[in-house]
PDB file with one MODEL, atoms N, CA, C and O in Angstrom:
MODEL        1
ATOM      1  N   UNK A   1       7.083  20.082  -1.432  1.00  0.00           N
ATOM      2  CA  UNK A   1       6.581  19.591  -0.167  1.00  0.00           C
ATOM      3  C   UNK A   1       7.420  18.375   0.219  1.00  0.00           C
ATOM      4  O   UNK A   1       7.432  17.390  -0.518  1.00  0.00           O
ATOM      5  N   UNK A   2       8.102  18.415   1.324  1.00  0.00           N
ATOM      6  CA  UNK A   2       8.688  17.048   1.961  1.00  0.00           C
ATOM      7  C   UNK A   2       7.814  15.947   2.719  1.00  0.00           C
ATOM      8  O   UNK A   2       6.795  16.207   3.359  1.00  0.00           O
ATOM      9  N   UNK A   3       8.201  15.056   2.599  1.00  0.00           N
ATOM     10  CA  UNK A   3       7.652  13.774   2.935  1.00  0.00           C
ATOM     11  C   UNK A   3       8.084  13.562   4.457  1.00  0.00           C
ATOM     12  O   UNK A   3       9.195  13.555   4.988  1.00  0.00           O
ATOM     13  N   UNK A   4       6.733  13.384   4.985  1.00  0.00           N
ATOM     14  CA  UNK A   4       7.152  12.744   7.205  1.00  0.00           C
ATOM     15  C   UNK A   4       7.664  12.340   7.218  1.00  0.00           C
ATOM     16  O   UNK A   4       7.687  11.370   6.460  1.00  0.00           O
ATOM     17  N   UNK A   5       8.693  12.600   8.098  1.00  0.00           N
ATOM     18  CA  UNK A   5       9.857  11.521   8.788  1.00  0.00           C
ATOM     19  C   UNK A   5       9.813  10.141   8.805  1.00  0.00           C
ATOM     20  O   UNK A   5       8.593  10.139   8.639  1.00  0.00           O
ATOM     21  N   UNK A   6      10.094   8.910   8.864  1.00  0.00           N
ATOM     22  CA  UNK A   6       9.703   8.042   9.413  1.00  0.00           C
ATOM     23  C   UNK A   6      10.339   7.627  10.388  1.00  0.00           C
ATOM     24  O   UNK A   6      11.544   7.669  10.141  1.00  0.00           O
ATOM     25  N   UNK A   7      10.019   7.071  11.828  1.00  0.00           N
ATOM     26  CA  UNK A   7      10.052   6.081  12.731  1.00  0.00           C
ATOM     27  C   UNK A   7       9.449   5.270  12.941  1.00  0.00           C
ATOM     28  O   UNK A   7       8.427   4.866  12.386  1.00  0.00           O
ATOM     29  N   UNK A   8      10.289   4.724  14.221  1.00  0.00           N
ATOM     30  CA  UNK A   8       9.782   4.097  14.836  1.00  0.00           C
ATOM     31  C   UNK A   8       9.790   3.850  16.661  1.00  0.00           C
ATOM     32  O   UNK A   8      10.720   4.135  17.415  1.00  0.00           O
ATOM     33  N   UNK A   9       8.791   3.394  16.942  1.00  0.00           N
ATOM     34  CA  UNK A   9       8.515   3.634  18.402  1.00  0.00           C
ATOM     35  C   UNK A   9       9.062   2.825  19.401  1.00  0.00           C
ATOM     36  O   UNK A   9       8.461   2.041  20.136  1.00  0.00           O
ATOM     37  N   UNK A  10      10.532   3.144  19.357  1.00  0.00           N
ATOM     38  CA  UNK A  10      11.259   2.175  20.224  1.00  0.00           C
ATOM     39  C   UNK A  10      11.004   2.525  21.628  1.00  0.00           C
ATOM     40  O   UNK A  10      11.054   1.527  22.347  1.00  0.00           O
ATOM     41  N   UNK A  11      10.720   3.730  22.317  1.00  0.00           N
ATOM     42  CA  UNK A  11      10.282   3.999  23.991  1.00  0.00           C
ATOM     43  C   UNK A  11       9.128   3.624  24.144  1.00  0.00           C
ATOM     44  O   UNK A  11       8.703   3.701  25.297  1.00  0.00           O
ATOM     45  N   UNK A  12       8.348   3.173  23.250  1.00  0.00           N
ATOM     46  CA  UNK A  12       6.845   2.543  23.821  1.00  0.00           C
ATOM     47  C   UNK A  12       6.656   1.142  24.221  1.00  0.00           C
ATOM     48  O   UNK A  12       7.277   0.174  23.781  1.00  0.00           O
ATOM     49  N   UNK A  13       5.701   1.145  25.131  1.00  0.00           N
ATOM     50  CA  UNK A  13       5.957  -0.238  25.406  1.00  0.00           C
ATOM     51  C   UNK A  13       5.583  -1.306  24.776  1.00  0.00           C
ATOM     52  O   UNK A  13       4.995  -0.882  23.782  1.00  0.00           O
ATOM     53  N   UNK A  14       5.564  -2.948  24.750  1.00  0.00           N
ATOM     54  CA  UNK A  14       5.000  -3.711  23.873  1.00  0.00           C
ATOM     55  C   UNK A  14       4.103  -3.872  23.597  1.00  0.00           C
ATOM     56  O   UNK A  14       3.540  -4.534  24.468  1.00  0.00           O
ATOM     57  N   UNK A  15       3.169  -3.555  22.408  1.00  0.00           N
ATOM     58  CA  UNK A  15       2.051  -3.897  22.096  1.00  0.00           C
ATOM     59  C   UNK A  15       1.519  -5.268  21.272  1.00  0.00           C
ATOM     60  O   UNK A  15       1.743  -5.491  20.082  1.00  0.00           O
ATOM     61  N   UNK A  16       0.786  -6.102  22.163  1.00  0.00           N
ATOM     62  CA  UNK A  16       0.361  -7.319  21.911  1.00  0.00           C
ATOM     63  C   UNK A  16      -0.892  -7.796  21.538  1.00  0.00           C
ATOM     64  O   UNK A  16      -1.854  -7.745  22.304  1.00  0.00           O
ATOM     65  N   UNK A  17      -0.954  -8.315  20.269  1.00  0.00           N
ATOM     66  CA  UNK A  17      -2.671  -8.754  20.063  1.00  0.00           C
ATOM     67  C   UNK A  17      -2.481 -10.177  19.052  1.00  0.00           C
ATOM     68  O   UNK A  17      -1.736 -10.372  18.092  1.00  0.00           O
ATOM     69  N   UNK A  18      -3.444 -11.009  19.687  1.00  0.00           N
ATOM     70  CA  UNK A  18      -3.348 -12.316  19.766  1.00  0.00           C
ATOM     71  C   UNK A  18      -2.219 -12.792  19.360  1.00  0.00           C
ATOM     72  O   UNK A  18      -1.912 -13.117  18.213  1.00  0.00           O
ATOM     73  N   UNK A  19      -1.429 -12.842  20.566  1.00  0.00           N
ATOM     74  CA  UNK A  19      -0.294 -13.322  21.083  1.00  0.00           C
ATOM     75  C   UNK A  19       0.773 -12.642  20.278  1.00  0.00           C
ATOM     76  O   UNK A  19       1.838 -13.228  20.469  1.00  0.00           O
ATOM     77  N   UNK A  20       0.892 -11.697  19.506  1.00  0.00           N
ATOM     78  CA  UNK A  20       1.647 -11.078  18.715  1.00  0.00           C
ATOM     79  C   UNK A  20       2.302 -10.345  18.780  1.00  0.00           C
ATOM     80  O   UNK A  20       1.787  -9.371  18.231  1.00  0.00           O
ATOM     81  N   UNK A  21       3.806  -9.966  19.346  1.00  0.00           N
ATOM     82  CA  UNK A  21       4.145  -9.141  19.495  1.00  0.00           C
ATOM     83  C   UNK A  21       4.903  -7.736  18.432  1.00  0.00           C
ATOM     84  O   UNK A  21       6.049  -7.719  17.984  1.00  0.00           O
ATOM     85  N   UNK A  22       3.672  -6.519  18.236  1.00  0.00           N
ATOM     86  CA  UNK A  22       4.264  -5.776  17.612  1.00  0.00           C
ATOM     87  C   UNK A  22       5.112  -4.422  17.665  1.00  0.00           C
ATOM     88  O   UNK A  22       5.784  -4.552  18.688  1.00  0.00           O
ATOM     89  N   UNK A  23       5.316  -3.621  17.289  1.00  0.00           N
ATOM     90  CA  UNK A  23       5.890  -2.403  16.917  1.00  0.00           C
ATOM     91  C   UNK A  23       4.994  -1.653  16.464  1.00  0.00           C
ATOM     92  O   UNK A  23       3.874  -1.940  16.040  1.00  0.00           O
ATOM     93  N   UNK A  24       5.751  -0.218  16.606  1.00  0.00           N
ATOM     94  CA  UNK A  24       4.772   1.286  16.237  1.00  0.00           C
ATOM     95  C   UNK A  24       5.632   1.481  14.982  1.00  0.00           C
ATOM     96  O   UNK A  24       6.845   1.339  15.137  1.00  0.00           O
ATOM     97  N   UNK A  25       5.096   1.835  13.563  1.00  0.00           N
ATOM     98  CA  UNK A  25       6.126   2.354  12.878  1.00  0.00           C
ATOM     99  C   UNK A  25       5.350   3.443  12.197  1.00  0.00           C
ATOM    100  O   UNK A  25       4.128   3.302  12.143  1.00  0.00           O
ATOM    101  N   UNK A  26       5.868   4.450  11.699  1.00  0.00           N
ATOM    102  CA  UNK A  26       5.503   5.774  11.044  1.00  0.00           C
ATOM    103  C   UNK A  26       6.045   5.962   9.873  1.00  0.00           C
ATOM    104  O   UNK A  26       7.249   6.065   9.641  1.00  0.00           O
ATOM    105  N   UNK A  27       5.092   6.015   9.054  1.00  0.00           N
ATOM    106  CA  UNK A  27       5.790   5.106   7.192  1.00  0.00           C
ATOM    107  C   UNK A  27       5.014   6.512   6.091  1.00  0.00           C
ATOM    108  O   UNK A  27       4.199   5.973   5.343  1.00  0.00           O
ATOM    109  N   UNK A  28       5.057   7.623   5.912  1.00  0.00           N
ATOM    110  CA  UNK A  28       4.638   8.015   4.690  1.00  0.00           C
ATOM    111  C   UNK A  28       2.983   8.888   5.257  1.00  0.00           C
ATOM    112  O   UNK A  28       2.002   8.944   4.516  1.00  0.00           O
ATOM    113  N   UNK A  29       3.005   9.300   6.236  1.00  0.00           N
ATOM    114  CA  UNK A  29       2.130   9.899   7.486  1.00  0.00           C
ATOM    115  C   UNK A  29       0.870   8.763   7.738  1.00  0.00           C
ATOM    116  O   UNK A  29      -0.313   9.060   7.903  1.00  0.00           O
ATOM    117  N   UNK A  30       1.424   7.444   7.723  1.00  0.00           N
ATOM    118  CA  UNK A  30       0.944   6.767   8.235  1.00  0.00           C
ATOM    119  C   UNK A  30       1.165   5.649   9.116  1.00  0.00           C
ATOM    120  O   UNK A  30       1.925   4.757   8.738  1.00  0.00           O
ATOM    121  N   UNK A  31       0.460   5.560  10.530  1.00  0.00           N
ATOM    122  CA  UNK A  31       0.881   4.606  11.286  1.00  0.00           C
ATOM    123  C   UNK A  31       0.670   3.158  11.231  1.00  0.00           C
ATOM    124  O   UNK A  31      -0.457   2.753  10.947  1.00  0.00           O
ATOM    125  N   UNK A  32       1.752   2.209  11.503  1.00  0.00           N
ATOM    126  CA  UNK A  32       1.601   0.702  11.070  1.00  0.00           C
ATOM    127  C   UNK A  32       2.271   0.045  12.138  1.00  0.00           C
ATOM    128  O   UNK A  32       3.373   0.335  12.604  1.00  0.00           O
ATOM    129  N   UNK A  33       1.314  -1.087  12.562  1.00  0.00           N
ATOM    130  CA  UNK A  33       1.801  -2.249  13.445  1.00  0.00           C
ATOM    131  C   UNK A  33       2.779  -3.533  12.870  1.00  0.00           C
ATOM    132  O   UNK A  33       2.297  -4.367  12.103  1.00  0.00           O
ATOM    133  N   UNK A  34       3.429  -3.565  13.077  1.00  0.00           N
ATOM    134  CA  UNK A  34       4.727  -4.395  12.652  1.00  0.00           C
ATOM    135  C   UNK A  34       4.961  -5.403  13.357  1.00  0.00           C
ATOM    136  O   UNK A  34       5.196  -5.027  14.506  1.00  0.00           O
ATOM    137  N   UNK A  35       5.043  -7.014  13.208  1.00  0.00           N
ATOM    138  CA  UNK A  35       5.543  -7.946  14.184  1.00  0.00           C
ATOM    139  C   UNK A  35       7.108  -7.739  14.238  1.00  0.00           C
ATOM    140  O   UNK A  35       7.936  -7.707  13.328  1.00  0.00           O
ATOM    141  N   UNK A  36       7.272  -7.577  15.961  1.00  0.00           N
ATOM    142  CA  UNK A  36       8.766  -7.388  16.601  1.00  0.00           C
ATOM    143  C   UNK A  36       9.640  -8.672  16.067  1.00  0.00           C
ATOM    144  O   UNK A  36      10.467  -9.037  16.903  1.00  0.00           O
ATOM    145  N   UNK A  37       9.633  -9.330  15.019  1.00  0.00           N
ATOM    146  CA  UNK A  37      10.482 -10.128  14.999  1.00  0.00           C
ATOM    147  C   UNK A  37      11.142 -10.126  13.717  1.00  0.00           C
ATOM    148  O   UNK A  37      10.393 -10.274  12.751  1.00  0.00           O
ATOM    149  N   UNK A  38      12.170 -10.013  13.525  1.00  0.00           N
ATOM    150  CA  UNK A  38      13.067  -9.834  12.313  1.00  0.00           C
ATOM    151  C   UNK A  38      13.209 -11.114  11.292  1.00  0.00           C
ATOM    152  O   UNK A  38      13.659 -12.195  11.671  1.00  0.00           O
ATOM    153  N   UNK A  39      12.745 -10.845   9.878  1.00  0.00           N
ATOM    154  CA  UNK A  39      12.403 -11.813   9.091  1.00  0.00           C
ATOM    155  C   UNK A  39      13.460 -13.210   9.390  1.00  0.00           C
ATOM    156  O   UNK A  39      13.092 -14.334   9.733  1.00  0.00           O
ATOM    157  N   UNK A  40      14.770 -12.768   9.156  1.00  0.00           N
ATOM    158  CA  UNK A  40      15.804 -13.748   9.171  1.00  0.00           C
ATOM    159  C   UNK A  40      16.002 -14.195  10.488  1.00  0.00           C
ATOM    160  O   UNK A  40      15.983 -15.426  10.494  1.00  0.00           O
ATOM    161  N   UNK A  41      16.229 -13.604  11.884  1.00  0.00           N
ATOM    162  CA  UNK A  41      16.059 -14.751  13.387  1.00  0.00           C
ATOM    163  C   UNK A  41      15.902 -14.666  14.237  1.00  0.00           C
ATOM    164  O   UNK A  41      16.432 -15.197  15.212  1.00  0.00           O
ATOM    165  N   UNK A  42      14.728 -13.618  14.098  1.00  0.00           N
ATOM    166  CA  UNK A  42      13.214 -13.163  14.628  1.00  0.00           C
ATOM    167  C   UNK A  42      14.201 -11.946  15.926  1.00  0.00           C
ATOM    168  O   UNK A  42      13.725 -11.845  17.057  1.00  0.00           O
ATOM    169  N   UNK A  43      15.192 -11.341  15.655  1.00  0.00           N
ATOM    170  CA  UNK A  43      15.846 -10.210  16.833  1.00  0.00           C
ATOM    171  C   UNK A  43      14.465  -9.420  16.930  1.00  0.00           C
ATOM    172  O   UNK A  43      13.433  -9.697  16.319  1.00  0.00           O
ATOM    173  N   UNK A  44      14.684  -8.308  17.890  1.00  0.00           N
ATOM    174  CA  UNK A  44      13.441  -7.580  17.285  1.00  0.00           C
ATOM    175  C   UNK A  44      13.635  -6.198  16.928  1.00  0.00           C
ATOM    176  O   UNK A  44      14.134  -5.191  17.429  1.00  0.00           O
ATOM    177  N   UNK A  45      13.006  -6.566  15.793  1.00  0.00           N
ATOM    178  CA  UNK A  45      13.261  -5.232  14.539  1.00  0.00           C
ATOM    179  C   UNK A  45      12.856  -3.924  15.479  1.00  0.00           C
ATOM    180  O   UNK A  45      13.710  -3.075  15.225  1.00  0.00           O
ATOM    181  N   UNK A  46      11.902  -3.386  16.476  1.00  0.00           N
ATOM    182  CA  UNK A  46      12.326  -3.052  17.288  1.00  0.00           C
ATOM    183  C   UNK A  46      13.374  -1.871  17.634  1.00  0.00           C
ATOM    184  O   UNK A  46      13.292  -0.656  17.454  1.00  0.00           O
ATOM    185  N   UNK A  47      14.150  -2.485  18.065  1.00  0.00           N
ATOM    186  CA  UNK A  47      15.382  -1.782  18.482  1.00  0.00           C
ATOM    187  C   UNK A  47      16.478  -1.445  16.968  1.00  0.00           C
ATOM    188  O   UNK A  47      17.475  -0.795  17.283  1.00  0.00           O
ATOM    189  N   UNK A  48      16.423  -1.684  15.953  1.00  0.00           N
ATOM    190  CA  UNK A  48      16.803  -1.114  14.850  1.00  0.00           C
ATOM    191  C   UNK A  48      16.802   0.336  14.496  1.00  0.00           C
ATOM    192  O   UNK A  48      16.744   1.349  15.193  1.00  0.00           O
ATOM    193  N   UNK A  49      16.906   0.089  12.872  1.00  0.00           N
ATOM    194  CA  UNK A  49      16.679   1.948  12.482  1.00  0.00           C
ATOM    195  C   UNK A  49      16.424   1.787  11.403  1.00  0.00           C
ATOM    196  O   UNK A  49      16.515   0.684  10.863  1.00  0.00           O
ATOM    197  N   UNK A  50      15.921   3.174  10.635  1.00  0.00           N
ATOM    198  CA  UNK A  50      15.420   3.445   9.571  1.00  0.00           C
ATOM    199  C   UNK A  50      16.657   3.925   8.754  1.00  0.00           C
ATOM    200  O   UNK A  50      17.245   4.949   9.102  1.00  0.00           O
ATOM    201  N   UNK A  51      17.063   3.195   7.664  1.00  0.00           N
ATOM    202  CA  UNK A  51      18.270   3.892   6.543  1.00  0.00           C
ATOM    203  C   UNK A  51      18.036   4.669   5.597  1.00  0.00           C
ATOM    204  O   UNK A  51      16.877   4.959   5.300  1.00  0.00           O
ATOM    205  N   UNK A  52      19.066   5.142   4.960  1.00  0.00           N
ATOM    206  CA  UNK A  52      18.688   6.199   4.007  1.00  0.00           C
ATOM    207  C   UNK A  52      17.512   5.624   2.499  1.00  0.00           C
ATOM    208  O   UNK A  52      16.908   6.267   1.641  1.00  0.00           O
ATOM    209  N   UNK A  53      17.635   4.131   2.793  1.00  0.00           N
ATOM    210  CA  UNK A  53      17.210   3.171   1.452  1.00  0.00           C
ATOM    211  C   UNK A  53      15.265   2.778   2.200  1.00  0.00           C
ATOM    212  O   UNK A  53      14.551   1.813   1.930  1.00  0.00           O
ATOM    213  N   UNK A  54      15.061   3.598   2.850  1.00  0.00           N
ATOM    214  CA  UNK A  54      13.618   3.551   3.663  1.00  0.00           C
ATOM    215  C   UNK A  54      13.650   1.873   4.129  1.00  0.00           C
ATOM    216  O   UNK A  54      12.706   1.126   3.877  1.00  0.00           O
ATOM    217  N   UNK A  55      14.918   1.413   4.860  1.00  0.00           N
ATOM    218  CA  UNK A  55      14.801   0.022   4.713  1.00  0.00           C
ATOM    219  C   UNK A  55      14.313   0.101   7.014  1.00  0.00           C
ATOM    220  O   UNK A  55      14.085   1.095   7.703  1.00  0.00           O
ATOM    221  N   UNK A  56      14.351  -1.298   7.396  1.00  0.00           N
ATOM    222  CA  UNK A  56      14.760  -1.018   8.302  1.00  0.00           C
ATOM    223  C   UNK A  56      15.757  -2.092   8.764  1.00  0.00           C
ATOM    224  O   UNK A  56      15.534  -3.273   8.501  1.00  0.00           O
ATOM    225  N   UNK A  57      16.572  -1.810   9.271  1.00  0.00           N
ATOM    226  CA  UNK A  57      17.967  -2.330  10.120  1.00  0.00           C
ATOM    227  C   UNK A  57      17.772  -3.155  11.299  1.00  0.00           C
ATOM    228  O   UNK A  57      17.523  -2.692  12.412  1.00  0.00           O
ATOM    229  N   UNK A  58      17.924  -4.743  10.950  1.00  0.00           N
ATOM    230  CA  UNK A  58      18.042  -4.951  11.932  1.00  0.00           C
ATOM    231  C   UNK A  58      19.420  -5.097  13.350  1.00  0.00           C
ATOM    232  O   UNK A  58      20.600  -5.159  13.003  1.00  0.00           O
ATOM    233  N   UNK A  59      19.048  -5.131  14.816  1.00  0.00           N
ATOM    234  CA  UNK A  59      19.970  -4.461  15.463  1.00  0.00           C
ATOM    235  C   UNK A  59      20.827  -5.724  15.501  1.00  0.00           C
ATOM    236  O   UNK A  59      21.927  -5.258  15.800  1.00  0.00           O
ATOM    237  N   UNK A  60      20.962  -6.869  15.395  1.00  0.00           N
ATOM    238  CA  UNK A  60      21.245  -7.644  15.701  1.00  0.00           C
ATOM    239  C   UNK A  60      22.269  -8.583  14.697  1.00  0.00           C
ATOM    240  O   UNK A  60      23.235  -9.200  15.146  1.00  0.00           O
ATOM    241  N   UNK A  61      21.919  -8.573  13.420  1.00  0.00           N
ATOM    242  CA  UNK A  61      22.389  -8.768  12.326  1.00  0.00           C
ATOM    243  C   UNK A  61      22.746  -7.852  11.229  1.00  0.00           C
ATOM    244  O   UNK A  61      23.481  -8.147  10.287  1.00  0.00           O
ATOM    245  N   UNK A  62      22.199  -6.775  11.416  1.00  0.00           N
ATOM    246  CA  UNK A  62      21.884  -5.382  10.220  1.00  0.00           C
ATOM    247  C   UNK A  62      21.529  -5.798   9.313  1.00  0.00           C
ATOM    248  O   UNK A  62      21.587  -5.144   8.271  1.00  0.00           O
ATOM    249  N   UNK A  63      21.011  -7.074   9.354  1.00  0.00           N
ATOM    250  CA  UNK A  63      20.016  -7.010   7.923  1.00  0.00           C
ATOM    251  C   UNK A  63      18.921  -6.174   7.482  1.00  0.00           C
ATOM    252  O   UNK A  63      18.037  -6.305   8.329  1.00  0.00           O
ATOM    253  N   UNK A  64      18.592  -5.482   6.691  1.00  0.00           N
ATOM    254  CA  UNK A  64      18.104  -4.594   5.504  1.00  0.00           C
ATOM    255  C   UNK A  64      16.696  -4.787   5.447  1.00  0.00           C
ATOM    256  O   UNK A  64      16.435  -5.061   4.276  1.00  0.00           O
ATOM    257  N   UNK A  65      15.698  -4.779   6.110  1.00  0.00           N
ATOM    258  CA  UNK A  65      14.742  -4.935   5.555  1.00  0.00           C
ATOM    259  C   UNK A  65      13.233  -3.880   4.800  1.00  0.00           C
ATOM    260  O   UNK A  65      12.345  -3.555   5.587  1.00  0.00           O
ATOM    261  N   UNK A  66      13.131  -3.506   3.492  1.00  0.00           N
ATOM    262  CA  UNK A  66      12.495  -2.714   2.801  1.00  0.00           C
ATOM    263  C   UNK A  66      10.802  -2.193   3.761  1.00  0.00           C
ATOM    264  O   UNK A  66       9.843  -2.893   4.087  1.00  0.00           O
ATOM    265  N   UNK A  67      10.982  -1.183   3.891  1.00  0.00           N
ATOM    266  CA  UNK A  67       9.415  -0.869   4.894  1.00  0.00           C
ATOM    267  C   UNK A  67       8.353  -1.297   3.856  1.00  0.00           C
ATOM    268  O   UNK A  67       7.443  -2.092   4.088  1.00  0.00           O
ATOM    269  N   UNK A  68       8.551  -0.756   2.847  1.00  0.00           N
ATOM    270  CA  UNK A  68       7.314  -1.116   1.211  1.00  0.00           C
ATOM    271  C   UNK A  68       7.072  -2.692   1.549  1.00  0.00           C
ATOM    272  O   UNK A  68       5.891  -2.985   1.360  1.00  0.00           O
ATOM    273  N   UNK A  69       7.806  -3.704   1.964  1.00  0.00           N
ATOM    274  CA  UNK A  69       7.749  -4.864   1.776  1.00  0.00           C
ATOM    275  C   UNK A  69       7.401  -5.672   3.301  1.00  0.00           C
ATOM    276  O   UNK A  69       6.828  -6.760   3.361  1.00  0.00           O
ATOM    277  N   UNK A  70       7.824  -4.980   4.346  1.00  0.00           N
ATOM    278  CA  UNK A  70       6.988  -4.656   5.612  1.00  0.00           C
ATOM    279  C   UNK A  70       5.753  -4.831   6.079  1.00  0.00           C
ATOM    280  O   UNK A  70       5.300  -5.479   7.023  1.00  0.00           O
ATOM    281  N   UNK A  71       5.217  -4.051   5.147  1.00  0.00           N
ATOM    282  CA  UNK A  71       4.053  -3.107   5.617  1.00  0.00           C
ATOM    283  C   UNK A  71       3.208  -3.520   4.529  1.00  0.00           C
ATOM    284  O   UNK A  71       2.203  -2.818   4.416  1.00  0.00           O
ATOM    285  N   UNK A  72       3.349  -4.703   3.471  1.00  0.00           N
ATOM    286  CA  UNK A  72       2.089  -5.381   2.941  1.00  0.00           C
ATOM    287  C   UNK A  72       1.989  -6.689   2.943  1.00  0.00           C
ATOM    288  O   UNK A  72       1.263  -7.267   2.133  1.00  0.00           O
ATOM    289  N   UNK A  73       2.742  -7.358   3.902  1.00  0.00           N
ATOM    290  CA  UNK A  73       2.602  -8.216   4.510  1.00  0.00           C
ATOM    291  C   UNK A  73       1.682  -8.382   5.352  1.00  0.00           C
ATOM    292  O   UNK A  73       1.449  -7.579   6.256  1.00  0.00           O
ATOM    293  N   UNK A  74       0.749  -9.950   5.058  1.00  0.00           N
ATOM    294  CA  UNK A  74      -0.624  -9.920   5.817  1.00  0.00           C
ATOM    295  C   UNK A  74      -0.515  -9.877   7.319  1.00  0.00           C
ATOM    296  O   UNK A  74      -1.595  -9.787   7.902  1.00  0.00           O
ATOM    297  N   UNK A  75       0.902  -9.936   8.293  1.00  0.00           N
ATOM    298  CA  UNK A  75       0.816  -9.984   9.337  1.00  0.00           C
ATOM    299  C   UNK A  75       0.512  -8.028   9.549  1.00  0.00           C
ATOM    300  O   UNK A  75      -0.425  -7.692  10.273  1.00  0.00           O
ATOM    301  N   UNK A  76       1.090  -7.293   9.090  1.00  0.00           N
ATOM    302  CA  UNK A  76       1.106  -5.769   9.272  1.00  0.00           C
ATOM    303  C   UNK A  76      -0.124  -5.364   9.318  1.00  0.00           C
ATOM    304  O   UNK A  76      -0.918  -5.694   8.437  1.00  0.00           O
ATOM    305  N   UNK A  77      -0.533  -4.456  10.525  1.00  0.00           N
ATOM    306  CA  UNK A  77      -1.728  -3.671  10.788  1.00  0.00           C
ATOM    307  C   UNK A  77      -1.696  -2.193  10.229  1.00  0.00           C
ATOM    308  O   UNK A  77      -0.690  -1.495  10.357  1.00  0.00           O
ATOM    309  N   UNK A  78      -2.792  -1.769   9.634  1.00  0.00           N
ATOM    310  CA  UNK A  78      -2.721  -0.637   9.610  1.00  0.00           C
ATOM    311  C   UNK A  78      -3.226   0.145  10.105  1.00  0.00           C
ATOM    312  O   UNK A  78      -4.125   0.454   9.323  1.00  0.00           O
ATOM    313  N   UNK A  79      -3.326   1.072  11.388  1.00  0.00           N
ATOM    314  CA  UNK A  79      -4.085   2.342  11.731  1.00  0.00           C
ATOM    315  C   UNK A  79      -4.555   2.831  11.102  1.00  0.00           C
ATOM    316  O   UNK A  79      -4.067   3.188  10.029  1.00  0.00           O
ATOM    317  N   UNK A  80      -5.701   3.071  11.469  1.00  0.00           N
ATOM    318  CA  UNK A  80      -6.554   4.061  11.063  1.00  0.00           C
ATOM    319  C   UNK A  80      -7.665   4.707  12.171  1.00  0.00           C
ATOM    320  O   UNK A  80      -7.808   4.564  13.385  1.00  0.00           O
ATOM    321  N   UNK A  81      -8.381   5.493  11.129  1.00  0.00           N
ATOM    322  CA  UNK A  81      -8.979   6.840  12.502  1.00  0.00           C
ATOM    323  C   UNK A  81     -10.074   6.210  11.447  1.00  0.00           C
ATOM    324  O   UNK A  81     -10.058   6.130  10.218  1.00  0.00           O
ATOM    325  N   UNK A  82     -11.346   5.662  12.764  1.00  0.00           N
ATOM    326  CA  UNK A  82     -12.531   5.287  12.078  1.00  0.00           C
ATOM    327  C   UNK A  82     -13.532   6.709  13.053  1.00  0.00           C
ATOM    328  O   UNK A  82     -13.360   6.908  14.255  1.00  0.00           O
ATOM    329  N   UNK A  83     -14.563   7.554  12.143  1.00  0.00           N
ATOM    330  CA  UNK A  83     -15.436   8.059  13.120  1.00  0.00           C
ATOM    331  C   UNK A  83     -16.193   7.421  14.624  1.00  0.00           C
ATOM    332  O   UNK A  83     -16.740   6.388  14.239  1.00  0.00           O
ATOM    333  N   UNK A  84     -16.334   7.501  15.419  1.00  0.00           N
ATOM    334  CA  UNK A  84     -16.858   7.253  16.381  1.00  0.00           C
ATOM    335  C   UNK A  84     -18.599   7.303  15.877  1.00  0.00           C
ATOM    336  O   UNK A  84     -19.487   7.074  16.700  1.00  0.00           O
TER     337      UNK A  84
ENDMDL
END
């Protein structure tokens, strides 16, 4: 069995919550809110890409940054589907 693609949602528009501007990312068939700003000088990760090392790229510097290390960071949201 292969593992989901991952992206990310660079044609969507900005999504903001308290004052935060994040990203859509698609990590392991799960969706995660990401702050748009790139660890090292805040470009926004954003407009990057996903490498073969599951890292993501930033566009601006190409610095490397690990999604695993991303995405458990207390700023990162995680989606989820709560019943109604």
């Amino acid at each position: 069995m292969s593992e989901a693609a991952s992206w990310i949602g660079q044609d969507l528009p900005p999504i903001v919550r308290d004052g935060i501007e994040y990203f859509l990312l698609s990590y392991q068939s799960a969706l995660y809110l990401i702050p748009n700003r790139c660890p090292h000088r805040g470009g926004p990760l954003k407009f990057g890409f996903i490498n073969e090392h599951n890292q993501i790229v930033c566009p601006m510097h190409h610095n490397a940054y690990s999604i695993e290390k991303l995405i458990a960071r207390d700023t990162t949201l995680k989606l989820t589907a709560e019943p109604v």
